[in-house]
Short mmCIF file of the C-alpha atoms (twelve columns), coordinates in Angstrom:
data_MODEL
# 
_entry.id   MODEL 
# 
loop_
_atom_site.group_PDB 
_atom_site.id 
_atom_site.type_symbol 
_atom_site.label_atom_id 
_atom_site.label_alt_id 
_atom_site.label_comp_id 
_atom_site.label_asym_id 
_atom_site.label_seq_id 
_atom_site.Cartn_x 
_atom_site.Cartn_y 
_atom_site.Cartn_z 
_atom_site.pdbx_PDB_model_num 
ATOM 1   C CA . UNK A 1   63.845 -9.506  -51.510 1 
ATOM 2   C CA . UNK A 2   62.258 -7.128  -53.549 1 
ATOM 3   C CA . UNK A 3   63.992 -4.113  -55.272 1 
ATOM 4   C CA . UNK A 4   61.828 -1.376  -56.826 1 
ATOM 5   C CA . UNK A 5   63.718 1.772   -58.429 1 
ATOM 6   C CA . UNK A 6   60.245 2.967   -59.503 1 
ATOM 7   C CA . UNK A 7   58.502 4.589   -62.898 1 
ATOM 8   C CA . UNK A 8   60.432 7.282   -63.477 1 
ATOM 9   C CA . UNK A 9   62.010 7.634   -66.849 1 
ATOM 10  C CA . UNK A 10  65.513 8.379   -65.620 1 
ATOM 11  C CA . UNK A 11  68.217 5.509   -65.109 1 
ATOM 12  C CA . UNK A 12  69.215 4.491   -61.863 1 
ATOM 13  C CA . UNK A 13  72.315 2.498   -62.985 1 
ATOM 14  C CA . UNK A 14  74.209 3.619   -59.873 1 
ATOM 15  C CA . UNK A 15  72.027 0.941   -58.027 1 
ATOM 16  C CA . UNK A 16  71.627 -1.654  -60.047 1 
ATOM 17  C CA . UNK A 17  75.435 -2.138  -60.582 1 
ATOM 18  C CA . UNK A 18  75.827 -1.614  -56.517 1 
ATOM 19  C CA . UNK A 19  73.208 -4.271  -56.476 1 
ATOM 20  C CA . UNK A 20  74.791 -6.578  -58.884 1 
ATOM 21  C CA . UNK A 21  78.021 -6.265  -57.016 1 
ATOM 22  C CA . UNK A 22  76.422 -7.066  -54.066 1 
ATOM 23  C CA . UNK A 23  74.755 -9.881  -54.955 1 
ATOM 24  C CA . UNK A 24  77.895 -11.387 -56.436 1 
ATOM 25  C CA . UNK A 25  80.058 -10.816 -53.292 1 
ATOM 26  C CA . UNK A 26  77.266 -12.455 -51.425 1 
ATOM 27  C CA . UNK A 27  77.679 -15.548 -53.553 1 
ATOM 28  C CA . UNK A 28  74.023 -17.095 -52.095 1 
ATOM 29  C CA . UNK A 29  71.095 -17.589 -54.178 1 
ATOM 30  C CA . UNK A 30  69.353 -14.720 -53.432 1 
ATOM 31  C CA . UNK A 31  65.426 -14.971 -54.219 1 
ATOM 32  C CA . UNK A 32  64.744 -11.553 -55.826 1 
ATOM 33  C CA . UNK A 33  62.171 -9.386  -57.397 1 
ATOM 34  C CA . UNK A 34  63.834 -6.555  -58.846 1 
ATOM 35  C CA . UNK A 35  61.193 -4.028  -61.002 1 
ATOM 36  C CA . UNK A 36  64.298 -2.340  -62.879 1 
ATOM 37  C CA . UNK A 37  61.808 0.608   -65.039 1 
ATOM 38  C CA . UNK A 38  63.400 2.478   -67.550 1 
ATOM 39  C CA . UNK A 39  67.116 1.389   -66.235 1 
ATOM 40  C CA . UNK A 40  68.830 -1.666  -67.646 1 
ATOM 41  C CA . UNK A 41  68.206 -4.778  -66.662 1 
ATOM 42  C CA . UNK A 42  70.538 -5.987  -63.806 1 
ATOM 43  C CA . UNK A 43  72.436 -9.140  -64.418 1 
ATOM 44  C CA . UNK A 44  70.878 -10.803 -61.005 1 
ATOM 45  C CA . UNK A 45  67.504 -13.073 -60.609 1 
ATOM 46  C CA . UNK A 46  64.266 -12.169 -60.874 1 
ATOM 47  C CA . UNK A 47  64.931 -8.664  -63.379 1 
ATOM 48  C CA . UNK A 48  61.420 -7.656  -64.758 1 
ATOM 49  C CA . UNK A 49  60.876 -3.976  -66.450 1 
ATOM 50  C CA . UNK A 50  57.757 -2.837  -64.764 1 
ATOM 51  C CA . UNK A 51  54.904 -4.677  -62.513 1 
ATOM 52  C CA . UNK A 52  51.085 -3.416  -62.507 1 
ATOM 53  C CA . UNK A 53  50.633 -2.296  -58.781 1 
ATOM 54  C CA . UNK A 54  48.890 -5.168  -57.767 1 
ATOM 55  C CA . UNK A 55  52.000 -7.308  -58.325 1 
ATOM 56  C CA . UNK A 56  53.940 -5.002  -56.662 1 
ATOM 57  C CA . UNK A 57  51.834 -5.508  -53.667 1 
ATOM 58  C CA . UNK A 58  52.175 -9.224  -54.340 1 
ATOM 59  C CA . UNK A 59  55.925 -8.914  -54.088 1 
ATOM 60  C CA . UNK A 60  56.342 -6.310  -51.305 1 
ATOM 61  C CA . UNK A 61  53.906 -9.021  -48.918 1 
ATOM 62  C CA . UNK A 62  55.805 -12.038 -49.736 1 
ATOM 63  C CA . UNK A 63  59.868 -9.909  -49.447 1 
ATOM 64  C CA . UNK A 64  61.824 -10.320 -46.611 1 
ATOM 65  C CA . UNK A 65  63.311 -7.089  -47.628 1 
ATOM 66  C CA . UNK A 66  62.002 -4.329  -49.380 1 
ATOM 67  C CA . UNK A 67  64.924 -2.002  -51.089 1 
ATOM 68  C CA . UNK A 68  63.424 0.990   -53.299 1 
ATOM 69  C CA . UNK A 69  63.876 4.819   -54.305 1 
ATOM 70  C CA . UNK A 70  63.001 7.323   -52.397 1 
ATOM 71  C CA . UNK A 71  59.709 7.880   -53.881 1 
ATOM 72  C CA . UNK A 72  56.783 8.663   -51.344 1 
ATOM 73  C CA . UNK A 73  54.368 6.098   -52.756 1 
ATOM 74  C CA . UNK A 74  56.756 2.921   -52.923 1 
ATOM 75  C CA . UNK A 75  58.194 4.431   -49.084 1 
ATOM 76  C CA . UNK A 76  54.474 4.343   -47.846 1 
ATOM 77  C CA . UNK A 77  53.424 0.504   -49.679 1 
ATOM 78  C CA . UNK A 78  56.135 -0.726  -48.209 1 
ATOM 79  C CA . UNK A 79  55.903 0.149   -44.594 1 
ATOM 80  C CA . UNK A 80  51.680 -0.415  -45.155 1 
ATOM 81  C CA . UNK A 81  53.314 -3.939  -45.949 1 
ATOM 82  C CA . UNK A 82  55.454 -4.410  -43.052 1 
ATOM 83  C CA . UNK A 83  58.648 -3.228  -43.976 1 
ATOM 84  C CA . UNK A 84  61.328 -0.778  -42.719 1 
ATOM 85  C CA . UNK A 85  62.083 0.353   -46.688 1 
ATOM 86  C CA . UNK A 86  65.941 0.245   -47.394 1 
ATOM 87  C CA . UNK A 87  65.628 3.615   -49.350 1 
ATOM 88  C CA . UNK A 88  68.486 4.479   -51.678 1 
ATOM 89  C CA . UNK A 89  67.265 8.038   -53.031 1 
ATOM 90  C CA . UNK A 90  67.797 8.919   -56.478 1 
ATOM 91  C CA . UNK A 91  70.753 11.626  -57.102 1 
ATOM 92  C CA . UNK A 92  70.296 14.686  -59.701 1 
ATOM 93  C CA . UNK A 93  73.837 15.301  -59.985 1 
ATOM 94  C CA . UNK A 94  73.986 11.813  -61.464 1 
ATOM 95  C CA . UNK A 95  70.872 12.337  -63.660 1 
ATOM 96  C CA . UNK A 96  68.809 10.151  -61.848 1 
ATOM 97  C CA . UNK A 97  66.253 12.911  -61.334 1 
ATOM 98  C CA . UNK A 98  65.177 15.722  -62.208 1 
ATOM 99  C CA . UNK A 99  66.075 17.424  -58.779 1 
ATOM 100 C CA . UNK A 100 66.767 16.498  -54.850 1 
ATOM 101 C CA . UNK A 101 63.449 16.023  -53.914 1 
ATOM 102 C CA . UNK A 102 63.874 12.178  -53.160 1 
ATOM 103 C CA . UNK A 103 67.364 13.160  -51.308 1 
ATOM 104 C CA . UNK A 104 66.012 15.596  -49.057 1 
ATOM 105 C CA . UNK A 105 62.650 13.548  -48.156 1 
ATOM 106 C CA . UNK A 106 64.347 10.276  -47.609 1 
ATOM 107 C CA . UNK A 107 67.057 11.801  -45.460 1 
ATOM 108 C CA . UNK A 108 64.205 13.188  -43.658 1 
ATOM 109 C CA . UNK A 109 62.632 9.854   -43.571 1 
ATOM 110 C CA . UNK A 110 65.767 8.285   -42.475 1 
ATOM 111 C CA . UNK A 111 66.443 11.031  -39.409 1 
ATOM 112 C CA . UNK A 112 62.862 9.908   -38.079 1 
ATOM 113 C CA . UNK A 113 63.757 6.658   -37.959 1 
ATOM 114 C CA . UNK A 114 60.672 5.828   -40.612 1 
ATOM 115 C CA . UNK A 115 63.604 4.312   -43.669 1 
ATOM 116 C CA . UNK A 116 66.719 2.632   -43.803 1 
ATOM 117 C CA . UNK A 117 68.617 5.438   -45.866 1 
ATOM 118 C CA . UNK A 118 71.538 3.705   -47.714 1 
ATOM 119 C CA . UNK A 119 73.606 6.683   -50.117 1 
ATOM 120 C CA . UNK A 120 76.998 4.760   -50.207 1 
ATOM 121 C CA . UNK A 121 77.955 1.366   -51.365 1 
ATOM 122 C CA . UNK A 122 78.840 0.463   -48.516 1 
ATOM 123 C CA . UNK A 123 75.633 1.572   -46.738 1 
ATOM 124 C CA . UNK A 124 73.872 -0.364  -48.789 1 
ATOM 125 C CA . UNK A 125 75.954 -4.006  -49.015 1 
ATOM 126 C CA . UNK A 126 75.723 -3.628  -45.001 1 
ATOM 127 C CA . UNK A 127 71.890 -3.000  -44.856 1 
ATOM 128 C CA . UNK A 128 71.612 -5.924  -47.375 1 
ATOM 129 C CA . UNK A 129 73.955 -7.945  -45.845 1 
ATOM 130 C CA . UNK A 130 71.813 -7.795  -42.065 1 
ATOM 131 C CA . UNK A 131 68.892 -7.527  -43.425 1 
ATOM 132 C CA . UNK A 132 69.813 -11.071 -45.778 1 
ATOM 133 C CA . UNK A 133 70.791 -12.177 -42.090 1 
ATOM 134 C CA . UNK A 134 68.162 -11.158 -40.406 1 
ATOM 135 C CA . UNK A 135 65.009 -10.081 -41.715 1 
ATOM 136 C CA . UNK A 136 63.314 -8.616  -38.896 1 
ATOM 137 C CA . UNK A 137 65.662 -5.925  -38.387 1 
ATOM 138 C CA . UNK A 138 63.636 -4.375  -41.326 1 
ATOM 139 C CA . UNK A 139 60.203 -5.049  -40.324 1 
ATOM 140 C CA . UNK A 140 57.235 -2.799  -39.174 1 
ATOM 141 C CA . UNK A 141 54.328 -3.465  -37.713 1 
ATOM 142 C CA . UNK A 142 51.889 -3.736  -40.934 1 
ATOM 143 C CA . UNK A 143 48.228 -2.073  -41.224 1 
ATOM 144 C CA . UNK A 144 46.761 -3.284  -44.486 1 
ATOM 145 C CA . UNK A 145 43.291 -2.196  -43.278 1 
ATOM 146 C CA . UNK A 146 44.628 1.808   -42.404 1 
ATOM 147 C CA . UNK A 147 43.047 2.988   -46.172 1 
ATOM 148 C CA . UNK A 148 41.864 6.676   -44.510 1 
ATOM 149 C CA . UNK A 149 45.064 6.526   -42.516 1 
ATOM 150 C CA . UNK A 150 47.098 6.065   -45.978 1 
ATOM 151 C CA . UNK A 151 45.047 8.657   -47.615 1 
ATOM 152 C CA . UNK A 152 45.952 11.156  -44.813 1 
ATOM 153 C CA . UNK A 153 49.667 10.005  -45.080 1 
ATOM 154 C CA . UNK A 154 49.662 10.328  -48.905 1 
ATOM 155 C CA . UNK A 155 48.375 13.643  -48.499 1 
ATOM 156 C CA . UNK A 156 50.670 14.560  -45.882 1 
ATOM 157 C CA . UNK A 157 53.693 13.324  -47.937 1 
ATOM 158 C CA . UNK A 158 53.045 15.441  -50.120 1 
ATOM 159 C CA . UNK A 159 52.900 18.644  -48.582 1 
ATOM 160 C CA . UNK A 160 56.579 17.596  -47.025 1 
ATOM 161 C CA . UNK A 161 57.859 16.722  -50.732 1 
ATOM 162 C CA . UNK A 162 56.657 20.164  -51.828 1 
ATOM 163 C CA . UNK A 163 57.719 21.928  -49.125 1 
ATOM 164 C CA . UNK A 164 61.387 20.428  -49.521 1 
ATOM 165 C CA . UNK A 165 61.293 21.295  -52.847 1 
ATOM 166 C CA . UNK A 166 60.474 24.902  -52.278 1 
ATOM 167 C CA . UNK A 167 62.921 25.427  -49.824 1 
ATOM 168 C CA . UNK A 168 65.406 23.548  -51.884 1 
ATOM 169 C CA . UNK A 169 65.591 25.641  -54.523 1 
ATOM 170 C CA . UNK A 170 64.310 28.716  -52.097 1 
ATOM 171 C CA . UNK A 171 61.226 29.536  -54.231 1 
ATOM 172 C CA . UNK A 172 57.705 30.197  -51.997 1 
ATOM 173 C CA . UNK A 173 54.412 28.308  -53.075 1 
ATOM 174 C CA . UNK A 174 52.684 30.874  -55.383 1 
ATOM 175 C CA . UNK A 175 48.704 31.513  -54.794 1 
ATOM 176 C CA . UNK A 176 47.595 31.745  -58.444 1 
ATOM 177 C CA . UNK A 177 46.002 35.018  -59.422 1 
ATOM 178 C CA . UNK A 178 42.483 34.668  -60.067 1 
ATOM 179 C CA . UNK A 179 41.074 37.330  -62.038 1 
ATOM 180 C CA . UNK A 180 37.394 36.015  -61.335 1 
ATOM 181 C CA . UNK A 181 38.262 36.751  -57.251 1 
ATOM 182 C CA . UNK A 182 39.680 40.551  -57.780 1 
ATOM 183 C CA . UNK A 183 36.844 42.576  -56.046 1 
ATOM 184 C CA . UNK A 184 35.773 44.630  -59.882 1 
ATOM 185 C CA . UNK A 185 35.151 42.085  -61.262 1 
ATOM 186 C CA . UNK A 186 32.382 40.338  -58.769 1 
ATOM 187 C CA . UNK A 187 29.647 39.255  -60.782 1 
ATOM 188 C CA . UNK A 188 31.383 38.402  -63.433 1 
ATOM 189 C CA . UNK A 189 31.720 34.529  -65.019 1 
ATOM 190 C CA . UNK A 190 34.470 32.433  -65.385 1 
# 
């Protein structure tokens, strides 16, 4: 199994203890990867602080499971990889994050039927606990090869995050003023 709560430099201690009391309820030994960032290291197996992205992609190919954040990038790997992500999205109110973004876009996600959302405990020991049983309940058909497909996804992604975000906290995408495009001052440079 690998766990990845991302780069981000805010804690996500809420999941690693859910994690570690998971793991010790389970009593099995559990083969894990678990890329931990900027949060403290869980007491579990296989706790490293970062990995350089191609050892994530290492880890995500050779996981059963794959149980992350809800960040766009690690949601997308993952299902490139073959997985149906269990995606535990970081909470603001907790100071996980800076805002909801990862909330609103995994529950979004999760609705489509494209994520396992897990937001409780208990969500999560059950998704761990079937997907520990049964590994393919959590598998996608994988596309290593879809690079312009990614690319489009990516891009795509990201004009959902940012339009959660706007109507989240119910501000409208600005147009920059750009005093080079006001019609008295054609001709003019830069």
């Amino acid at each position: 199994m690998l766990v990845a709560v991302g780069t981000d430099k805010h804690p996500f201690d809420r999941l690693v203890r859910w994690l570690e009391e998971w793991h010790r309820a389970v009593g099995e030994d559990v083969e894990m990867t678990v890329q931990h960032g900027h949060t403290r290291a869980p007491v579990v197996p296989g706790a490293v602080t970062f990995l350089g992205h191609d050892e994530l992609q290492t880890a995500m190919a050779e996981a059963d499971l794959v149980l992350c954040h809800g960040g766009p990038a690690t949601i997308l790997e993952a299902r490139r990889q073959g997985h149906l992500p269990i995606v535990m999205p970081r909470d603001p109110a907790g100071g996980e994050h800076v805002d909801d973004h990862q909330q609103l876009f995994a529950r979004r996600l999760g609705a489509a039927g494209l994520v396992a959302l897990v937001e409780t405990r208990e969500a999560l020991f059950e998704a761990l606990t079937a997907g520990l049983a049964d590994p393919s309940r959590f598998a996608v058909a994988a596309d290593p090869d879809a690079s312009e497909a990614r690319r489009a996804a990516v891009e795509q992604v990201g004009r959902i995050v940012e339009d959660l975000v706007a109507a989240s906290t119910g501000q409208r995408q600005r147009v920059r003023w750009r005093p080079w495009a006001r019609p008295d001052r054609i001709g003019e440079r830069r």
